[in-house]
Backbone as ProteinMPNN parsed JSONL, in Angstrom:
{"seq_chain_A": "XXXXXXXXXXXXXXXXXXXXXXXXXXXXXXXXXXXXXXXXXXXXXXXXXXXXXXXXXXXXXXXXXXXXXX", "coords_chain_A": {"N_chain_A": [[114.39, -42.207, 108.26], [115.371, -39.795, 106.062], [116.095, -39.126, 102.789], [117.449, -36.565, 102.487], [118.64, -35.541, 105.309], [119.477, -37.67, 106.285], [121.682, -37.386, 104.797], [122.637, -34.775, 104.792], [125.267, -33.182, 104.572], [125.625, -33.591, 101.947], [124.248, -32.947, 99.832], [124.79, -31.433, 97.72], [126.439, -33.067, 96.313], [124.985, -34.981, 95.64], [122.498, -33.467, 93.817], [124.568, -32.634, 91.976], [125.004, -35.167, 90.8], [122.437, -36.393, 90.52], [121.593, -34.777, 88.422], [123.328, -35.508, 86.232], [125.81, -34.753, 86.426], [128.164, -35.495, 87.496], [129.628, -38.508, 87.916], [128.59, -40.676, 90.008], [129.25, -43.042, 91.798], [132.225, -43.271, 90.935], [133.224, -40.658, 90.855], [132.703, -40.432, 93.815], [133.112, -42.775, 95.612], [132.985, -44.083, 97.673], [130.532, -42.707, 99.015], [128.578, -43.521, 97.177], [128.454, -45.889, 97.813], [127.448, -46.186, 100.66], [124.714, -45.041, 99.757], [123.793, -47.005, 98.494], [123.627, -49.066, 100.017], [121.73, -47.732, 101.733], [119.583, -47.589, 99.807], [119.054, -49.745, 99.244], [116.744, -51.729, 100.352], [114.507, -50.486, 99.835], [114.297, -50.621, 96.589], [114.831, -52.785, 93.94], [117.622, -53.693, 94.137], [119.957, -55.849, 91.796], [122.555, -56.192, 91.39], [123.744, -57.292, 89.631], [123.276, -56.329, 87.344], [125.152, -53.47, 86.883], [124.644, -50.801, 85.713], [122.306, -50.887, 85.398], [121.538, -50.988, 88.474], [122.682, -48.431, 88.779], [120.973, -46.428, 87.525], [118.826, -46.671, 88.633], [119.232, -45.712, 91.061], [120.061, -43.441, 90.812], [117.769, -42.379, 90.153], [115.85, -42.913, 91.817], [117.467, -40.706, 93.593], [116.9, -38.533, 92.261], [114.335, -38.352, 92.642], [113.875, -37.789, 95.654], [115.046, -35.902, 95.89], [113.683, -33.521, 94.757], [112.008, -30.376, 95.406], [113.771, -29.439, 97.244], [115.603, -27.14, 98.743], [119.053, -25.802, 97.653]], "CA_chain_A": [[115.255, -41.073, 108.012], [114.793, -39.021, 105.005], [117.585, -38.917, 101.918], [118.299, -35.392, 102.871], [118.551, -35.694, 106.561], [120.961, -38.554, 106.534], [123.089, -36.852, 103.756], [122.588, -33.399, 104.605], [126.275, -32.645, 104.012], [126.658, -34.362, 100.683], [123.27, -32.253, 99.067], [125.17, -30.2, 95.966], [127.09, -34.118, 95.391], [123.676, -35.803, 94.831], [122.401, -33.214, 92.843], [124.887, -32.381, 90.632], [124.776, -36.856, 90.372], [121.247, -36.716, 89.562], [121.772, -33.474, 87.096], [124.749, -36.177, 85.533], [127.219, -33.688, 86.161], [129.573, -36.211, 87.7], [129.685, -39.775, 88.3], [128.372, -40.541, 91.645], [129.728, -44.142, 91.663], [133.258, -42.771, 90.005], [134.052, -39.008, 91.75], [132.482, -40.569, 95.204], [132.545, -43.914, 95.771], [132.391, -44.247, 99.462], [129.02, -42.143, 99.451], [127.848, -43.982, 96.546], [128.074, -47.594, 98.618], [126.06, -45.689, 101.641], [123.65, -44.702, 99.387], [123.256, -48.427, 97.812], [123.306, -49.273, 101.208], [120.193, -47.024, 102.134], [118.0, -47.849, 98.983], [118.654, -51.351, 98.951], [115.17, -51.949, 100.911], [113.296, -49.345, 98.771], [114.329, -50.891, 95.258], [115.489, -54.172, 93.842], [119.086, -53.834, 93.509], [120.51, -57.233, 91.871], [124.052, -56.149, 91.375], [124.207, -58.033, 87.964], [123.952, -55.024, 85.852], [125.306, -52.144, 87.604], [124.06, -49.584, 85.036], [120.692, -50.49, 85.767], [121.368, -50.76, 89.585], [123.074, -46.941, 89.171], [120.232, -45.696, 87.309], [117.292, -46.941, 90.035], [119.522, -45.417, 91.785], [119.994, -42.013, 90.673], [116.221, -42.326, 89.845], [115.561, -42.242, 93.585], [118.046, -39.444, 94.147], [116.265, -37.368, 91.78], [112.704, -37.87, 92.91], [114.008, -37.493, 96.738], [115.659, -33.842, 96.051], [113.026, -32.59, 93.89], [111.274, -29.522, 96.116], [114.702, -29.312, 98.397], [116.67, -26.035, 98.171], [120.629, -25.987, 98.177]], "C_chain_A": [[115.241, -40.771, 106.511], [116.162, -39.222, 104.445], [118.12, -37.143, 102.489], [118.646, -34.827, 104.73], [119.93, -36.221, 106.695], [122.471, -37.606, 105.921], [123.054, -35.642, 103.623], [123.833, -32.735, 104.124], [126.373, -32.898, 102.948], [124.986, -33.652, 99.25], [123.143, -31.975, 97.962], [126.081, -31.655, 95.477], [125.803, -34.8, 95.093], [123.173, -34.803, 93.786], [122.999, -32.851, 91.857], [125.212, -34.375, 90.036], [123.724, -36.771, 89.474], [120.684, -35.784, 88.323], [122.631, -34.532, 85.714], [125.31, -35.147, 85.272], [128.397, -34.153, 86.288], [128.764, -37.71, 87.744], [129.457, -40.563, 89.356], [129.732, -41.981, 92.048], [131.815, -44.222, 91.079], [134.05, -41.509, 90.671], [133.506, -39.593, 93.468], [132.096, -41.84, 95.498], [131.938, -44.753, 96.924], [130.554, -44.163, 99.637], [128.101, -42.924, 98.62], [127.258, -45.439, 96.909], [127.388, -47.191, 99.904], [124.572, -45.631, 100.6], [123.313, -46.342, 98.312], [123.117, -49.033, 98.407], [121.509, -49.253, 101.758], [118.946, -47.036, 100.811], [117.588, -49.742, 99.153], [117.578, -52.073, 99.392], [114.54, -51.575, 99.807], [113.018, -50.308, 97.028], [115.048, -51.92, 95.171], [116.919, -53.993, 93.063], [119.708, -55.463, 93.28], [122.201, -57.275, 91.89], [124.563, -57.135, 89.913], [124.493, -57.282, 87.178], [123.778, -53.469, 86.239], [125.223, -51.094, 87.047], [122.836, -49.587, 85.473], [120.813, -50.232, 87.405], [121.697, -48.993, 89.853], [122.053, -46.127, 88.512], [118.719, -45.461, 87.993], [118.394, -45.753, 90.827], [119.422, -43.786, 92.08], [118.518, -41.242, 90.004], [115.821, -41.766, 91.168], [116.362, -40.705, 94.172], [116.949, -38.161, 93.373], [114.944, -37.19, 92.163], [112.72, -37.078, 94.617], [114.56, -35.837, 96.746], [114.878, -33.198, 95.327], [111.844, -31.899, 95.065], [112.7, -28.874, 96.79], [115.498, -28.153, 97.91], [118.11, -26.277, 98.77], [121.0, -25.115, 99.146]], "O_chain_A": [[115.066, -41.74, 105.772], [117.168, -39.427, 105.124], [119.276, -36.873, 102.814], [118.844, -33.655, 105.05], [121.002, -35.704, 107.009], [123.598, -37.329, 106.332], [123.36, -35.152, 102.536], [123.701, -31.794, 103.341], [127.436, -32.445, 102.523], [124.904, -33.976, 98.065], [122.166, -32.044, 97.216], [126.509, -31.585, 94.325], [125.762, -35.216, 93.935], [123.389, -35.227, 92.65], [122.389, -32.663, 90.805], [125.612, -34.63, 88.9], [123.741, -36.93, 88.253], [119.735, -35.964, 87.56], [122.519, -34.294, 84.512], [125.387, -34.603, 84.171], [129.423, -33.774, 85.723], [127.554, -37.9, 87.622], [130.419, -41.285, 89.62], [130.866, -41.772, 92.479], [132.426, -45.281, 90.938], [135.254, -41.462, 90.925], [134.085, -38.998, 94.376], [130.906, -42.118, 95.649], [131.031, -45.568, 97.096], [129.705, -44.942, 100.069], [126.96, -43.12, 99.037], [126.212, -45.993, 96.574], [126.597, -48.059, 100.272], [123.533, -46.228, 100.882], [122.447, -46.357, 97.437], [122.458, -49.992, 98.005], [120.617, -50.064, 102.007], [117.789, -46.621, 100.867], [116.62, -50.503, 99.172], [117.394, -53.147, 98.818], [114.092, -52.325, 98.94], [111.939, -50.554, 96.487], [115.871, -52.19, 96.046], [117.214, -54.105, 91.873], [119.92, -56.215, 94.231], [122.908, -58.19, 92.313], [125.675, -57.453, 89.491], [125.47, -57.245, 86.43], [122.886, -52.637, 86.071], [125.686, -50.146, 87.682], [122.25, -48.586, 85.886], [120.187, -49.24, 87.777], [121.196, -48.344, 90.771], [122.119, -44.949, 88.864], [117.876, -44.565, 87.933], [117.765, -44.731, 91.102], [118.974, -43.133, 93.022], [118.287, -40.111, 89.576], [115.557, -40.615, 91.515], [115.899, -39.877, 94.956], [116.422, -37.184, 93.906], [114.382, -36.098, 92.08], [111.971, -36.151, 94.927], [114.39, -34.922, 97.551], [115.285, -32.059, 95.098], [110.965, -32.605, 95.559], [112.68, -27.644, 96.841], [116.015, -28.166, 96.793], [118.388, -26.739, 99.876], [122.14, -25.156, 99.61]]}, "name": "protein", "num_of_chains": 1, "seq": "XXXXXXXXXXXXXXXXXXXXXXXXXXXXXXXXXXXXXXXXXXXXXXXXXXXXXXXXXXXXXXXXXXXXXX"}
């Protein structure tokens, strides 16, 4: 299942995340533990240094919405 599939409702909160318009982790925290949920395969989240785990993170958001219209 595709990032924009699963999270089709939550579209304009990932990208204005991966724009850093807001705080994903901070204005949505719920969605932000799904979505650390759903990479945690993809990428090595250690949870030691949760800047780096939120920036893999919002790394992946941004490569996954790049083509996708709002």
């Amino acid at each position: 299942m595709t990032l924009t599939s699963k999270f089709k409702k939550d579209i304009s909160i990932l990208r204005a995340a991966a724009n850093q318009e807001i705080f994903l982790d901070i204005k949505h925290p719920k969605l932000y533990k799904k979505l650390v949920r759903y990479y945690q395969k993809e990428i090595n989240l250690t949870g030691e240094d949760p800047d780096a785990d939120y920036s893999a993170i919002m790394g992946c958001i941004s490569e996954d919405l790049q083509g996708v219209e709002v």
